[in-house]
LOZA-509257 format. One line per field, with one value per residue (C-alpha): x, y, z; residue in three letters; residue number from 1. Coordinates in pm, 1 decimal, always signed. Layout:
px c(X	...)
py c(Y	...)
pz c(Z	...)
rest c(ALA	...)
nr c(NUM	...)
END
This chain:
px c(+4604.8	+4796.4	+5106.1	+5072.6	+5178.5	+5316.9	+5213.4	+5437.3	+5700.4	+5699.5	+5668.1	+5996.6	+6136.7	+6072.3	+6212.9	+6506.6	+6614.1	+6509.8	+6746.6	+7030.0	+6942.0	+6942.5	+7272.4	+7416.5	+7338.0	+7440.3	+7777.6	+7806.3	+7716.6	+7917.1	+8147.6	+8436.7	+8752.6	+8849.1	+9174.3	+8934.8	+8652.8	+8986.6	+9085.4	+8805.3	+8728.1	+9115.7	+9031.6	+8726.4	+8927.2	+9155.4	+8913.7	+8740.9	+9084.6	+9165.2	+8826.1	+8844.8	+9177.4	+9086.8	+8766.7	+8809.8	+8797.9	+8562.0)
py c(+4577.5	+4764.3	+4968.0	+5345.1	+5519.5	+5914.8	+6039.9	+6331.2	+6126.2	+5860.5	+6166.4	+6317.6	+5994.8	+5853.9	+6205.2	+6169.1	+5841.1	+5982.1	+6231.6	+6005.1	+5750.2	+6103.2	+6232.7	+5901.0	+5896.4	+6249.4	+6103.7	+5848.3	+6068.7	+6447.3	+6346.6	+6238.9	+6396.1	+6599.5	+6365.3	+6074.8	+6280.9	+6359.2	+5971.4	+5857.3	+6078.8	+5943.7	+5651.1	+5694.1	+5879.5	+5603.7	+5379.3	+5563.8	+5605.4	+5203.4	+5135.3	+5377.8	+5276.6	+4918.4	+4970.0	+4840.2	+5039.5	+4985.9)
pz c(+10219.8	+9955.9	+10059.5	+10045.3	+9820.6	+9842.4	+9444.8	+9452.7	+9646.4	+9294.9	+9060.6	+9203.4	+9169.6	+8832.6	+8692.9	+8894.0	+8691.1	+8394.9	+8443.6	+8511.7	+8211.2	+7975.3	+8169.3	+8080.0	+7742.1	+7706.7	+7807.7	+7611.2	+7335.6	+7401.4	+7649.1	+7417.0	+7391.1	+7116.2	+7024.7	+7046.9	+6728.1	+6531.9	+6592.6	+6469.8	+6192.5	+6071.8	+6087.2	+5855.1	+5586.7	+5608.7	+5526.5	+5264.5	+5090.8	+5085.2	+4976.1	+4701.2	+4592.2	+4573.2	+4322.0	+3981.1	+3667.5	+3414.1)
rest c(UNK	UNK	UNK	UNK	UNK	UNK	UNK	UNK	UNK	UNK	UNK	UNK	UNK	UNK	UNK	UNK	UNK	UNK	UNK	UNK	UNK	UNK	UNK	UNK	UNK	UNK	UNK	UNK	UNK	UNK	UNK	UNK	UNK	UNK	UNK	UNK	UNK	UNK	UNK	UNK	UNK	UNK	UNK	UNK	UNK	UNK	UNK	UNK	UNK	UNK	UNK	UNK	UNK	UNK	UNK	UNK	UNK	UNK)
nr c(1	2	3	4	5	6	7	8	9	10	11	12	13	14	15	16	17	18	19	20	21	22	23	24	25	26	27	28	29	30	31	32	33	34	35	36	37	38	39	40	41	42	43	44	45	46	47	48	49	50	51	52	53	54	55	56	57	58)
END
């Protein structure tokens, strides 16, 4: 026989680790510091600069 099942018991439960997989992405996403953005965004200028400065003239 099948095991039984409490609906609103799975409900509460699925949402709960959808919350965490969204919380976790969240922090992944926002939870960076604001040294580690300006890092980042120097290092992209940096690398926009040497790629520039390498292209050829025509």
């Amino acid at each position: 026989m099948a095991e039984i099942l409490n609906l609103n018991q799975a409900r509460k439960a699925k949402a709960k680790t959808d919350a965490k997989t969204k919380a976790a992405e969240n922090r992944a996403k926002f939870g960076r510091a604001k040294v580690d953005k300006a890092l980042d965004a120097a290092r992209a200028e940096k690398l926009k600069r040497d790629l520039d400065g390498a292209k050829r003239e025509e």
